[in-house]
mmCIF file of the N, C-alpha and C atoms, coordinates in Angstrom:
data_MODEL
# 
_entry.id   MODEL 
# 
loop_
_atom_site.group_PDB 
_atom_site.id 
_atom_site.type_symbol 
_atom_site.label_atom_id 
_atom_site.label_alt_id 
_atom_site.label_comp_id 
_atom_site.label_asym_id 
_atom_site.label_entity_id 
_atom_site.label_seq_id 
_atom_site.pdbx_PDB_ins_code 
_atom_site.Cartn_x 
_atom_site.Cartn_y 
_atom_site.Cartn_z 
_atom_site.occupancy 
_atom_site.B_iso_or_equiv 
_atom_site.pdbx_formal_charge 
_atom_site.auth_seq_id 
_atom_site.auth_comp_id 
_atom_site.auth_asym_id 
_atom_site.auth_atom_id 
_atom_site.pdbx_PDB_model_num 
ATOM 1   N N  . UNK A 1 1  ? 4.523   9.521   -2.312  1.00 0.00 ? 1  UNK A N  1 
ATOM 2   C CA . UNK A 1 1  ? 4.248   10.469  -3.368  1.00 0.00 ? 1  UNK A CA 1 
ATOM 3   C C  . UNK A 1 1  ? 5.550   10.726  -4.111  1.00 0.00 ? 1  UNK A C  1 
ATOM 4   N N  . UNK A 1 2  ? 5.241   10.045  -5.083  1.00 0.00 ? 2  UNK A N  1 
ATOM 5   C CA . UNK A 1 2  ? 7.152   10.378  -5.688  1.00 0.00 ? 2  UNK A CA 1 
ATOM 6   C C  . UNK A 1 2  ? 6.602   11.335  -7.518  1.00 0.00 ? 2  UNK A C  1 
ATOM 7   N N  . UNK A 1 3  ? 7.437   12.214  -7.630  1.00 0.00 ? 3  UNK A N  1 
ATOM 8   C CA . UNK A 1 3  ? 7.512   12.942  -8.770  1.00 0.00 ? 3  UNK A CA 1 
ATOM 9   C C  . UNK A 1 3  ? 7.738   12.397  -10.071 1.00 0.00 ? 3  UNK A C  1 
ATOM 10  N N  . UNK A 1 4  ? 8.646   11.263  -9.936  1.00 0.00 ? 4  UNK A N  1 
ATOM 11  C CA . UNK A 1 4  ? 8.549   10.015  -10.806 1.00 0.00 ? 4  UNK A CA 1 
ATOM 12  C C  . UNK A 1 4  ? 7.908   8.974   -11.099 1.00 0.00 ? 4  UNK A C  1 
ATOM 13  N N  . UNK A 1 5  ? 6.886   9.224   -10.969 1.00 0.00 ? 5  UNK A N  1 
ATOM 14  C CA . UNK A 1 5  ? 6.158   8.524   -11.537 1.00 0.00 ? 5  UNK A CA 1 
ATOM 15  C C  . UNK A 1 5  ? 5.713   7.743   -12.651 1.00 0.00 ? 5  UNK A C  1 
ATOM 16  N N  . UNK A 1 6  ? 5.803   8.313   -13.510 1.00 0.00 ? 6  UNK A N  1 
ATOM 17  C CA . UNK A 1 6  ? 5.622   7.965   -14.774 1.00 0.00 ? 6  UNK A CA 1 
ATOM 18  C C  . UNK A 1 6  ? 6.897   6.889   -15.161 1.00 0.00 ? 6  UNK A C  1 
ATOM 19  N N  . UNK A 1 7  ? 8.100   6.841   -14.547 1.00 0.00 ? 7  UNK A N  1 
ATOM 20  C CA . UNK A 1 7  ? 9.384   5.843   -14.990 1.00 0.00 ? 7  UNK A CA 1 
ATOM 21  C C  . UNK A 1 7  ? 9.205   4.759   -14.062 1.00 0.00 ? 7  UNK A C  1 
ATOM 22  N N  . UNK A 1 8  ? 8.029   5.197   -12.723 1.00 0.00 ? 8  UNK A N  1 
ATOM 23  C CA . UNK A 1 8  ? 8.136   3.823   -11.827 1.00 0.00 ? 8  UNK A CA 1 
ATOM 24  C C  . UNK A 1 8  ? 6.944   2.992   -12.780 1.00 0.00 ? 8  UNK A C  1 
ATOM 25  N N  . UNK A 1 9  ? 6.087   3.349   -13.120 1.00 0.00 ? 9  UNK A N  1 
ATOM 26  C CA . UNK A 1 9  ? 4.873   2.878   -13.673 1.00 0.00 ? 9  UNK A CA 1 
ATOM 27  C C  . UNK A 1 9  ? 5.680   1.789   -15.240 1.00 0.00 ? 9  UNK A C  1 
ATOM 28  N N  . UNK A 1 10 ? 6.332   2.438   -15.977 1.00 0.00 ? 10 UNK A N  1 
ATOM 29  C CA . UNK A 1 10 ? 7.366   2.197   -17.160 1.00 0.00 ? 10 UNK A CA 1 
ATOM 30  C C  . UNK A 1 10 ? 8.122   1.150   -17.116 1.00 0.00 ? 10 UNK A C  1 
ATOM 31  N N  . UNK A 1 11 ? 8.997   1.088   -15.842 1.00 0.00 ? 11 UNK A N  1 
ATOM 32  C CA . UNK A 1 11 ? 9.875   -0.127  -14.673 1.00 0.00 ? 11 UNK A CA 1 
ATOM 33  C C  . UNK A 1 11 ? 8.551   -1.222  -14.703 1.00 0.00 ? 11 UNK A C  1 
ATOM 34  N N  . UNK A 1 12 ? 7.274   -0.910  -14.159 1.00 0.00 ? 12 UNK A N  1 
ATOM 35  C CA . UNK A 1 12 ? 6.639   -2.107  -14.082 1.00 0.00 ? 12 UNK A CA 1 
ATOM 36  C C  . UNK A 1 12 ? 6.111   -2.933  -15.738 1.00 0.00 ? 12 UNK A C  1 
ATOM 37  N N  . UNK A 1 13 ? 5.983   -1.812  -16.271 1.00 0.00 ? 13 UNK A N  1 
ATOM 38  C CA . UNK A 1 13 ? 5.526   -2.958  -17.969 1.00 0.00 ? 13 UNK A CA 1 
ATOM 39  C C  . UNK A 1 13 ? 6.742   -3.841  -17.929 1.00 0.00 ? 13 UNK A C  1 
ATOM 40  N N  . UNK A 1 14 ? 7.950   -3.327  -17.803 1.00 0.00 ? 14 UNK A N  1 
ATOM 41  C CA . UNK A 1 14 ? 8.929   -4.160  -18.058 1.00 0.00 ? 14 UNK A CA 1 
ATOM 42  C C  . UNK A 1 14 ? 9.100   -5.236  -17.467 1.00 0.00 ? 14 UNK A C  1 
ATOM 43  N N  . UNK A 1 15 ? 8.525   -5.698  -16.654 1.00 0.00 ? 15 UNK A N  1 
ATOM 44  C CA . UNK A 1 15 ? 8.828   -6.404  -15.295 1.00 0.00 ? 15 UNK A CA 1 
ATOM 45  C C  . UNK A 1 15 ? 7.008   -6.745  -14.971 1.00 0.00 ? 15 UNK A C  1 
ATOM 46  N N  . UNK A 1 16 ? 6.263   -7.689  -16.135 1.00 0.00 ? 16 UNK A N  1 
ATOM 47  C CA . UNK A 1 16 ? 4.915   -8.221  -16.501 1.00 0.00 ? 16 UNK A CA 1 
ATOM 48  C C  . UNK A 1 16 ? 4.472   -8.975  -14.850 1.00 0.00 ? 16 UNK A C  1 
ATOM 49  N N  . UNK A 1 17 ? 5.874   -9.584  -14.224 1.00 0.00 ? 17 UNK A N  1 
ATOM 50  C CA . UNK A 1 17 ? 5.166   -10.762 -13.051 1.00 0.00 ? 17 UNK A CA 1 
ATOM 51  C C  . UNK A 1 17 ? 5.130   -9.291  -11.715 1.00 0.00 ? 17 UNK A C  1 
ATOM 52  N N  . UNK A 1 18 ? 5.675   -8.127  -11.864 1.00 0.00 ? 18 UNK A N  1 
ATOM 53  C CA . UNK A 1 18 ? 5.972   -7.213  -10.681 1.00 0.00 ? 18 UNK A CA 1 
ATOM 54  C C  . UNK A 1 18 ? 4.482   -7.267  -10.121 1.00 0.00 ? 18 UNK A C  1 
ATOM 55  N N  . UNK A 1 19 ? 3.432   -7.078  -8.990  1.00 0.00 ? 19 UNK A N  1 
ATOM 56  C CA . UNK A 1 19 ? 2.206   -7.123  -8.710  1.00 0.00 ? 19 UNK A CA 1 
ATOM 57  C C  . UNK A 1 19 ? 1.529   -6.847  -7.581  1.00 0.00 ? 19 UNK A C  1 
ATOM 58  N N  . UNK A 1 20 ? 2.606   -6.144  -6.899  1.00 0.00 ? 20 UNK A N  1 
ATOM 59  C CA . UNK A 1 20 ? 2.565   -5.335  -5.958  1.00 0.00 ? 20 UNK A CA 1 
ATOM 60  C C  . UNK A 1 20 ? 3.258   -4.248  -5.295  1.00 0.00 ? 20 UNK A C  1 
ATOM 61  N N  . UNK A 1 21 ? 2.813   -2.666  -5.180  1.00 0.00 ? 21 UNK A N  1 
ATOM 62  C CA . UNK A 1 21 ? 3.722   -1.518  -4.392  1.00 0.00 ? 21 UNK A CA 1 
ATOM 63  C C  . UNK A 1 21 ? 3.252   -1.072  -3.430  1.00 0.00 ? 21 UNK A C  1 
ATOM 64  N N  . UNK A 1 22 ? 4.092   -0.918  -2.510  1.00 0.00 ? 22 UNK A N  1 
ATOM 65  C CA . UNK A 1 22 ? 3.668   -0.628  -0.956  1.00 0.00 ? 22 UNK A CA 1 
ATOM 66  C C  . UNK A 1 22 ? 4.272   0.965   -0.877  1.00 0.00 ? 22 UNK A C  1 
ATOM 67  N N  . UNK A 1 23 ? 3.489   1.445   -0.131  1.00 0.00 ? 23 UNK A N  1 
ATOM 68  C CA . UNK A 1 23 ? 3.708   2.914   0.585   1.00 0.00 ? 23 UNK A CA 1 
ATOM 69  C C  . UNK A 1 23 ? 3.051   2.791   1.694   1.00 0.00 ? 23 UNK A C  1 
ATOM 70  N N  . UNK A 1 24 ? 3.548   3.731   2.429   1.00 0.00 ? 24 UNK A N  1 
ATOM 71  C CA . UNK A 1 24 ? 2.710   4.743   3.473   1.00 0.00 ? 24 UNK A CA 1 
ATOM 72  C C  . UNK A 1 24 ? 3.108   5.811   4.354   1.00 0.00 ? 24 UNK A C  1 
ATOM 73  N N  . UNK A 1 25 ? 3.736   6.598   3.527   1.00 0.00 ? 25 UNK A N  1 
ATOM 74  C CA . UNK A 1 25 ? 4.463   7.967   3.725   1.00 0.00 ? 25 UNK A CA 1 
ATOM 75  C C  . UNK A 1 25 ? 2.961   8.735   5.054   1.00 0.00 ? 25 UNK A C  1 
ATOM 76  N N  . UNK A 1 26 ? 2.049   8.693   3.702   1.00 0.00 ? 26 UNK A N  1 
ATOM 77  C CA . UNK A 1 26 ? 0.857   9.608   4.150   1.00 0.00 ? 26 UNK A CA 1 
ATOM 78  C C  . UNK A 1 26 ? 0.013   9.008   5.102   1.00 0.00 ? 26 UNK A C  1 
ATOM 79  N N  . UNK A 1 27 ? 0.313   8.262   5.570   1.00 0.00 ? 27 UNK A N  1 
ATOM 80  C CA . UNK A 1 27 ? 0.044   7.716   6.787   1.00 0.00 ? 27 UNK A CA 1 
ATOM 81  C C  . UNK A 1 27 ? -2.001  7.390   6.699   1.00 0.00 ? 27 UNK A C  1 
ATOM 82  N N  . UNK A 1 28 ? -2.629  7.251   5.512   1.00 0.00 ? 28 UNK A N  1 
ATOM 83  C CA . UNK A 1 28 ? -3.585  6.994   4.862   1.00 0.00 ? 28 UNK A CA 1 
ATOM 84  C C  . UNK A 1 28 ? -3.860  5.551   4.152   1.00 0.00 ? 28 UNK A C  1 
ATOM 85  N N  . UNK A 1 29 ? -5.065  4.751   4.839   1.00 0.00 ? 29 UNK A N  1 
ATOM 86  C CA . UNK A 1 29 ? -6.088  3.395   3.881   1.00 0.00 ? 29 UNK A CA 1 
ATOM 87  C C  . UNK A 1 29 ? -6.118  3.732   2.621   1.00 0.00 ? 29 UNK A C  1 
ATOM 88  N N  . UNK A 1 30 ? -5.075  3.232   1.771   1.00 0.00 ? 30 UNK A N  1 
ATOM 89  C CA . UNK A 1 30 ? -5.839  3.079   0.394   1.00 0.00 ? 30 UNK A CA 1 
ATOM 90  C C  . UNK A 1 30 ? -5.623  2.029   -0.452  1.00 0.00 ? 30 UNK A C  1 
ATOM 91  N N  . UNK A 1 31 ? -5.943  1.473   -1.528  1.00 0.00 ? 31 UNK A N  1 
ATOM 92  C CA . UNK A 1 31 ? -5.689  0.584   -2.242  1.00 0.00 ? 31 UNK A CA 1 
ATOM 93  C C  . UNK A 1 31 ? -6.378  0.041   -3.505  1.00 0.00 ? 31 UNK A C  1 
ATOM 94  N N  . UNK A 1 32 ? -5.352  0.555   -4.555  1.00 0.00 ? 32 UNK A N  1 
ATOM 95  C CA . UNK A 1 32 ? -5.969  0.454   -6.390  1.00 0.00 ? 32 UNK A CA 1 
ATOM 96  C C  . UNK A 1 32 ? -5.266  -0.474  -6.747  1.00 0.00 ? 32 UNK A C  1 
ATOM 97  N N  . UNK A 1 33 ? -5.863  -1.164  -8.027  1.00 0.00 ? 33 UNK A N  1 
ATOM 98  C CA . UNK A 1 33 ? -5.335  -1.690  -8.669  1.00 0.00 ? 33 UNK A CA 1 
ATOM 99  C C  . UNK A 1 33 ? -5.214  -1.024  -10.079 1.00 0.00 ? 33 UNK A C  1 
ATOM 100 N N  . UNK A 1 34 ? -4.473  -0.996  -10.915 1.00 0.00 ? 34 UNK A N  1 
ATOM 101 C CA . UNK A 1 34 ? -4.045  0.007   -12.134 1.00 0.00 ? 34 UNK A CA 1 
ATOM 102 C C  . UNK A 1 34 ? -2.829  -0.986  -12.777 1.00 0.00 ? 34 UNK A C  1 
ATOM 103 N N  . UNK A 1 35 ? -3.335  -1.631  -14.131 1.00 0.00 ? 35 UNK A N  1 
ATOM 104 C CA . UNK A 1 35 ? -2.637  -2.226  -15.074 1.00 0.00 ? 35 UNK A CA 1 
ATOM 105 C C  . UNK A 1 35 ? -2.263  -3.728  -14.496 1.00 0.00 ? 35 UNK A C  1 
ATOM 106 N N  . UNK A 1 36 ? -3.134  -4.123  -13.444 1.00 0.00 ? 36 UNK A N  1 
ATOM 107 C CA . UNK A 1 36 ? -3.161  -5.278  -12.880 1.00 0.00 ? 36 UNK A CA 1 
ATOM 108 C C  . UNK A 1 36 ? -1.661  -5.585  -11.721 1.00 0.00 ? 36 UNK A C  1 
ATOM 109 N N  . UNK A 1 37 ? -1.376  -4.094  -11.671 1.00 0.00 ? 37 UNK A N  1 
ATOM 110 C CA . UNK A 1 37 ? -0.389  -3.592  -9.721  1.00 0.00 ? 37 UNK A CA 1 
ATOM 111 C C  . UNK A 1 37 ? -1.144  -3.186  -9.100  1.00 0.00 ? 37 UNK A C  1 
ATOM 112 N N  . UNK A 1 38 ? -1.120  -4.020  -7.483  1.00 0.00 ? 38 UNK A N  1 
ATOM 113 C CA . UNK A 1 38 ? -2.021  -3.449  -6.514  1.00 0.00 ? 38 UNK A CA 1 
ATOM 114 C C  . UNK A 1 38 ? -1.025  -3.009  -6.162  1.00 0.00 ? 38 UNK A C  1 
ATOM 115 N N  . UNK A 1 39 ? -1.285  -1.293  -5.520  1.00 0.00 ? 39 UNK A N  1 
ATOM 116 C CA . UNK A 1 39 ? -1.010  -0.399  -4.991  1.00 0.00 ? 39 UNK A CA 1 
ATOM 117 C C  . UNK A 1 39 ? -1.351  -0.330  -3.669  1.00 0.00 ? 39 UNK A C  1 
ATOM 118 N N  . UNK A 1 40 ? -0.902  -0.188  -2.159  1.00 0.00 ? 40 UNK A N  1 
ATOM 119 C CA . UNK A 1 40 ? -1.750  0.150   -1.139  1.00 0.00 ? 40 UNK A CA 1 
ATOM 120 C C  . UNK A 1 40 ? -0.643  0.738   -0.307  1.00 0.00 ? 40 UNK A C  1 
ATOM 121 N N  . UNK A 1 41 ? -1.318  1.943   0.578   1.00 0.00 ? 41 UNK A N  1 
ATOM 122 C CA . UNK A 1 41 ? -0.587  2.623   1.062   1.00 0.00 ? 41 UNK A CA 1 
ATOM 123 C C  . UNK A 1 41 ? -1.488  2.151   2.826   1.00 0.00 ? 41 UNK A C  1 
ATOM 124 N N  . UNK A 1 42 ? -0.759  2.086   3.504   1.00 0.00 ? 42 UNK A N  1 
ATOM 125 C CA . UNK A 1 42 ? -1.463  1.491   4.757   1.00 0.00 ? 42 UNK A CA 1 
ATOM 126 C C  . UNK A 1 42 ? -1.360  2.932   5.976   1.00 0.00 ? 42 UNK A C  1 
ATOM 127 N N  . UNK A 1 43 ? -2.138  2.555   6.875   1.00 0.00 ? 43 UNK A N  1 
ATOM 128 C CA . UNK A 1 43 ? -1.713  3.620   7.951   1.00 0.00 ? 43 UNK A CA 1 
ATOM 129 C C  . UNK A 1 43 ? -0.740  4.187   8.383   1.00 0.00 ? 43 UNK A C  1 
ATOM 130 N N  . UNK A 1 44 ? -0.629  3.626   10.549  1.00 0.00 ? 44 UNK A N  1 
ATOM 131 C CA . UNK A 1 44 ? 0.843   4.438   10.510  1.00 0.00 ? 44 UNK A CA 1 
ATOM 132 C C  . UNK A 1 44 ? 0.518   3.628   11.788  1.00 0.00 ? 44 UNK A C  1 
ATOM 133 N N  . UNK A 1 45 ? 1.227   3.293   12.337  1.00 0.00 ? 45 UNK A N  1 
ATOM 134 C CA . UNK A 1 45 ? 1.764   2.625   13.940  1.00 0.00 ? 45 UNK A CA 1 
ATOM 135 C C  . UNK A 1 45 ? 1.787   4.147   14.699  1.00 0.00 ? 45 UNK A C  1 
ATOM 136 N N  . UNK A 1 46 ? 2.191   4.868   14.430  1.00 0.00 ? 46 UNK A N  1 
ATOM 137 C CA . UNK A 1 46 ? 1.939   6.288   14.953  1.00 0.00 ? 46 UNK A CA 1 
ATOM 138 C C  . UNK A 1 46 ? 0.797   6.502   15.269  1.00 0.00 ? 46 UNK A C  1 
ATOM 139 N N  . UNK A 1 47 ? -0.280  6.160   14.345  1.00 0.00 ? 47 UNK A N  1 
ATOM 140 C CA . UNK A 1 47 ? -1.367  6.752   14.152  1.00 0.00 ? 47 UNK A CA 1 
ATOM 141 C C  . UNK A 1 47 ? -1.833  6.843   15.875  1.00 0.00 ? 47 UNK A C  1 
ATOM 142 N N  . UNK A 1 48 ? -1.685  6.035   16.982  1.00 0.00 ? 48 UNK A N  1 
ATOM 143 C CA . UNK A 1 48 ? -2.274  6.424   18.165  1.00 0.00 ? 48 UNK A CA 1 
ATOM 144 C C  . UNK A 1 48 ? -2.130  8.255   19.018  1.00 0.00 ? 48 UNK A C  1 
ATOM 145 N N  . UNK A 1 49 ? -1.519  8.695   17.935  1.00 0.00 ? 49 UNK A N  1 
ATOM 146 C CA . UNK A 1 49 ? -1.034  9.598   18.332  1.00 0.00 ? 49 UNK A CA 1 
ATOM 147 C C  . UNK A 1 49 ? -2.267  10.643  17.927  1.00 0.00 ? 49 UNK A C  1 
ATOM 148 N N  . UNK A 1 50 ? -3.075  10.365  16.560  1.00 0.00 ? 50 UNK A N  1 
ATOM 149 C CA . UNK A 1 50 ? -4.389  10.973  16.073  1.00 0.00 ? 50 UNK A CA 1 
ATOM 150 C C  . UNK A 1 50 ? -5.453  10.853  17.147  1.00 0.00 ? 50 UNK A C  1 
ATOM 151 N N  . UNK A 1 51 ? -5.296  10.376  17.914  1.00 0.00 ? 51 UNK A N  1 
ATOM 152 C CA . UNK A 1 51 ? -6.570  10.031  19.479  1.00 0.00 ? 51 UNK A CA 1 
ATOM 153 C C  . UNK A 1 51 ? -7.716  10.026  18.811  1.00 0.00 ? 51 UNK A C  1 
ATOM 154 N N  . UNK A 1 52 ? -7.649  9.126   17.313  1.00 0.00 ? 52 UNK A N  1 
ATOM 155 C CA . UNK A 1 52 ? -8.801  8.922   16.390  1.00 0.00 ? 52 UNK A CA 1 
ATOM 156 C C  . UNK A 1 52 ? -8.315  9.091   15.074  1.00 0.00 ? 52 UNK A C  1 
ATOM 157 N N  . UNK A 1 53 ? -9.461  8.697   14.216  1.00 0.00 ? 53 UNK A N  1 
ATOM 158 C CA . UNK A 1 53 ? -9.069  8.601   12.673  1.00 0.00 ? 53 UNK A CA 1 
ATOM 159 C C  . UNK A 1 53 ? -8.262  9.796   12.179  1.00 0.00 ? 53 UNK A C  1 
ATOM 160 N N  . UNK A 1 54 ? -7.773  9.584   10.746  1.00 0.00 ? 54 UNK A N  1 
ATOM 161 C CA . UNK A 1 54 ? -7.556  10.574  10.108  1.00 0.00 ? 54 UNK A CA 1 
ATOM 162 C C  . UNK A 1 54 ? -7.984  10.402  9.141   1.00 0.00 ? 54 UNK A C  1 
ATOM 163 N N  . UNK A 1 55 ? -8.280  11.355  8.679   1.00 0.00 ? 55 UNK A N  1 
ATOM 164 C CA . UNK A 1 55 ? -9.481  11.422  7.078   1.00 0.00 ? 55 UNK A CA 1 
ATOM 165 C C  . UNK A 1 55 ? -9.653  10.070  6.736   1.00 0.00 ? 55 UNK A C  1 
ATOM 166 N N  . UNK A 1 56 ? -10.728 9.226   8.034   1.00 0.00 ? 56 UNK A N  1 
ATOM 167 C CA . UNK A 1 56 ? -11.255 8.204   7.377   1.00 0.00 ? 56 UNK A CA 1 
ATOM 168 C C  . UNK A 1 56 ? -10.806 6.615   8.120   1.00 0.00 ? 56 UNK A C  1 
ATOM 169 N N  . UNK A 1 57 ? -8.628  7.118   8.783   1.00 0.00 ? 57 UNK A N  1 
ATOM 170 C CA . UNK A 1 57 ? -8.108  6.320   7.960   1.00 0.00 ? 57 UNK A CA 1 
ATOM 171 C C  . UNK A 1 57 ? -7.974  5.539   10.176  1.00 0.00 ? 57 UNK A C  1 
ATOM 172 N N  . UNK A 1 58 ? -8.284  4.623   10.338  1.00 0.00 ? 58 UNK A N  1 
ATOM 173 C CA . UNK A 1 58 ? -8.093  4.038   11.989  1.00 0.00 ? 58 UNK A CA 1 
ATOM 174 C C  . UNK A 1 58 ? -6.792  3.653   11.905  1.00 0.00 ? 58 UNK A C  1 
ATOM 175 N N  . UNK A 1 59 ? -6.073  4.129   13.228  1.00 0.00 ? 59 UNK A N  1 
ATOM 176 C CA . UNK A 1 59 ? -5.169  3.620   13.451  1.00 0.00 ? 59 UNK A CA 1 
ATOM 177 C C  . UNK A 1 59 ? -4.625  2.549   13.739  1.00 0.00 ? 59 UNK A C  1 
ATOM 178 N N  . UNK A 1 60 ? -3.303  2.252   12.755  1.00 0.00 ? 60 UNK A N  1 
ATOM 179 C CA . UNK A 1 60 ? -3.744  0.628   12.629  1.00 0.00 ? 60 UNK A CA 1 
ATOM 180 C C  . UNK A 1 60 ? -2.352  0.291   11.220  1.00 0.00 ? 60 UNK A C  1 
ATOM 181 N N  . UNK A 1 61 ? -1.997  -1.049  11.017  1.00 0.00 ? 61 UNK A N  1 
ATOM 182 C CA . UNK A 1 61 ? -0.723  -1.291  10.193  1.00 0.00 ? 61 UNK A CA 1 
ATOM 183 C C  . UNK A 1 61 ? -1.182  -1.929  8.920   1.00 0.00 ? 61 UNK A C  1 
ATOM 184 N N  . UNK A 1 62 ? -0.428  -2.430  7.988   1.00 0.00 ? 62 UNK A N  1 
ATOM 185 C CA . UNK A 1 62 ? -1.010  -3.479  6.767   1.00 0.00 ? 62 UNK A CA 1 
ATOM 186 C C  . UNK A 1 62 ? 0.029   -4.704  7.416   1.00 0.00 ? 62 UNK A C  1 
ATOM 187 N N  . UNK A 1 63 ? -1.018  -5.674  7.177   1.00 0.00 ? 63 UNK A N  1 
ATOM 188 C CA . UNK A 1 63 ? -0.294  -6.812  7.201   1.00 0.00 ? 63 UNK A CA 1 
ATOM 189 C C  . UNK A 1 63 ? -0.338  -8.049  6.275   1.00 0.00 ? 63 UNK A C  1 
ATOM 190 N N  . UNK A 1 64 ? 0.723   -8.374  5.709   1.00 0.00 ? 64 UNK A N  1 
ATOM 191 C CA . UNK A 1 64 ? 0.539   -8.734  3.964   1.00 0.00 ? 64 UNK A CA 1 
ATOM 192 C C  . UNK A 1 64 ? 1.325   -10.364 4.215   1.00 0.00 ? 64 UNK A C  1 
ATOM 193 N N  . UNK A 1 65 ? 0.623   -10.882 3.367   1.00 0.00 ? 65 UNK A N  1 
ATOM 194 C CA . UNK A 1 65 ? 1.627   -12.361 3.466   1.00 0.00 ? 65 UNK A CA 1 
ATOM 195 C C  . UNK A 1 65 ? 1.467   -12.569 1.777   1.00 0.00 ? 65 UNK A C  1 
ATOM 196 N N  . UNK A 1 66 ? 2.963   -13.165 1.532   1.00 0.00 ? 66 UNK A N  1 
ATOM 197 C CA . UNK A 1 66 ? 3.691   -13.223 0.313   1.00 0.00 ? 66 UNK A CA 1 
ATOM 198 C C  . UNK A 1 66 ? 3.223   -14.470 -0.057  1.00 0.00 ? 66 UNK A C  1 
ATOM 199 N N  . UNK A 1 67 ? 3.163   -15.332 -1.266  1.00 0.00 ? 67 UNK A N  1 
ATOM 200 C CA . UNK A 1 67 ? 3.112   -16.529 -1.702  1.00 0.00 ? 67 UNK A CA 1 
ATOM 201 C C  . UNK A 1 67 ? 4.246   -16.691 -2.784  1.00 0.00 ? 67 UNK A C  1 
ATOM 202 N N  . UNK A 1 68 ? 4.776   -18.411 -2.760  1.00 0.00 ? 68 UNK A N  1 
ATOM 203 C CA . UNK A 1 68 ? 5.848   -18.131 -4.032  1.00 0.00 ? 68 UNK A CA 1 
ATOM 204 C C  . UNK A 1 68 ? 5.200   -18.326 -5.632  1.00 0.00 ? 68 UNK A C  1 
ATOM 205 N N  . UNK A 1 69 ? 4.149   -18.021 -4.804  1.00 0.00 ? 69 UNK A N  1 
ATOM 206 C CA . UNK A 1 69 ? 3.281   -17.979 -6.623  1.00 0.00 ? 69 UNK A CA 1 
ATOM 207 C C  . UNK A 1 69 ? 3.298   -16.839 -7.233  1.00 0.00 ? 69 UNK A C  1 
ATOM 208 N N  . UNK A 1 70 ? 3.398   -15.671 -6.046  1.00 0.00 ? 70 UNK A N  1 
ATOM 209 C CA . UNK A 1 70 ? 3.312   -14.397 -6.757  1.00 0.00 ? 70 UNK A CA 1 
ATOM 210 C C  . UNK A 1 70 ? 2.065   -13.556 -6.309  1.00 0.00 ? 70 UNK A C  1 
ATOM 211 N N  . UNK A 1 71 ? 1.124   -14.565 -5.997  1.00 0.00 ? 71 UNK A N  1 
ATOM 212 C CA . UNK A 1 71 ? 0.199   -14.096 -5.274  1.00 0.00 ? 71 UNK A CA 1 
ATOM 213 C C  . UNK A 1 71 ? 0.618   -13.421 -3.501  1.00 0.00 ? 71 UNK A C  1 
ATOM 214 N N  . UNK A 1 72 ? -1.063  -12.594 -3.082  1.00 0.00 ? 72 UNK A N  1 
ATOM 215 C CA . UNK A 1 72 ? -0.516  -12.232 -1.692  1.00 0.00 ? 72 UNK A CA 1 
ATOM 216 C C  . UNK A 1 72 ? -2.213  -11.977 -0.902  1.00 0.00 ? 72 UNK A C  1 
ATOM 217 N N  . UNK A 1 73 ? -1.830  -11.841 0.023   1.00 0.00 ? 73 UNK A N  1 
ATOM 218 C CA . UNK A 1 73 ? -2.974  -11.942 0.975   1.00 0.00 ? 73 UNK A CA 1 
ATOM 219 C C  . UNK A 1 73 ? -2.936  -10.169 1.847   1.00 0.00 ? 73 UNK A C  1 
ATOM 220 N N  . UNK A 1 74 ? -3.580  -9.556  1.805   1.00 0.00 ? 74 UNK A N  1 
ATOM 221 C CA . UNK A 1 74 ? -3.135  -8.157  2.946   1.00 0.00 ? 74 UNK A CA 1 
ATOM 222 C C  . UNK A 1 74 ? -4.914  -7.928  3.324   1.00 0.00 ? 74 UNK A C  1 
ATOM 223 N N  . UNK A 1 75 ? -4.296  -6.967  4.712   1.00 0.00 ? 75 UNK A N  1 
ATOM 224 C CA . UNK A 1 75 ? -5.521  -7.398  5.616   1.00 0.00 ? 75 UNK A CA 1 
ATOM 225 C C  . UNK A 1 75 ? -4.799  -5.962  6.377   1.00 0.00 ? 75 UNK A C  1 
ATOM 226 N N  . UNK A 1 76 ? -5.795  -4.960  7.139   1.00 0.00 ? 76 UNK A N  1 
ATOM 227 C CA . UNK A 1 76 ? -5.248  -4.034  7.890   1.00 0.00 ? 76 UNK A CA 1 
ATOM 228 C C  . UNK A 1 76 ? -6.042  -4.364  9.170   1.00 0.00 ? 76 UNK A C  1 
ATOM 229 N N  . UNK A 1 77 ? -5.216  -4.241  10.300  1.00 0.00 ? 77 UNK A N  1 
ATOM 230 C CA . UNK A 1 77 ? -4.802  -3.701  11.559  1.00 0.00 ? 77 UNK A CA 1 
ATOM 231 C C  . UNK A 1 77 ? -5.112  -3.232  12.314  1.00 0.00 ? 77 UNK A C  1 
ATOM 232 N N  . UNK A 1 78 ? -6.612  -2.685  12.960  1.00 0.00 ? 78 UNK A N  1 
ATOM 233 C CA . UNK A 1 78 ? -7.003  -1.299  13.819  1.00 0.00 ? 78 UNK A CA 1 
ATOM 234 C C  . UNK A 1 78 ? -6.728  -1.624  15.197  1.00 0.00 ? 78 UNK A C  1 
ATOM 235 N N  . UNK A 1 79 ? -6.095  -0.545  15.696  1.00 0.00 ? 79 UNK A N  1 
ATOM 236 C CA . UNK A 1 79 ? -5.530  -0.853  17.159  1.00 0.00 ? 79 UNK A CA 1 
ATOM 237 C C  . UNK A 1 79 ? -5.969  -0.066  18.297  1.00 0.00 ? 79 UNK A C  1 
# 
């Protein structure tokens, strides 16, 4: 969750091939796409500590594989 937002979003027009941002502060499954950047914020390796979901979200990691095309592959984790 950053307050700047609007200059990280700004950074990406500039930068047309950028096409993916990772988070997961909030320890929450999510994942948009917006101006053709996928966004995804993944769980938490912690999460066993919830002795069950949290709003939704199973405990559990993202696991992403890069291509040198630019493309990427991500897939989550439940443990």
């Amino acid at each position: 969750m950053h307050t700047t937002t609007s200059k990280i979003i700004k950074l990406f027009y500039k930068h047309p091939n950028f096409k993916l941002c990772l988070s997961g502060h909030i320890h929450l499954r999510e994942k948009l796409v917006y101006n053709n950047v996928t966004y995804i914020c993944d769980g938490a390796v912690s999460g066993a500590w919830w002795e069950g979901n949290r709003r939704e979200t199973a405990p559990g990691f993202g696991l992403i594989d890069l291509y040198s095309d630019g493309s990427f592959d991500e897939r989550y984790i439940n443990y």
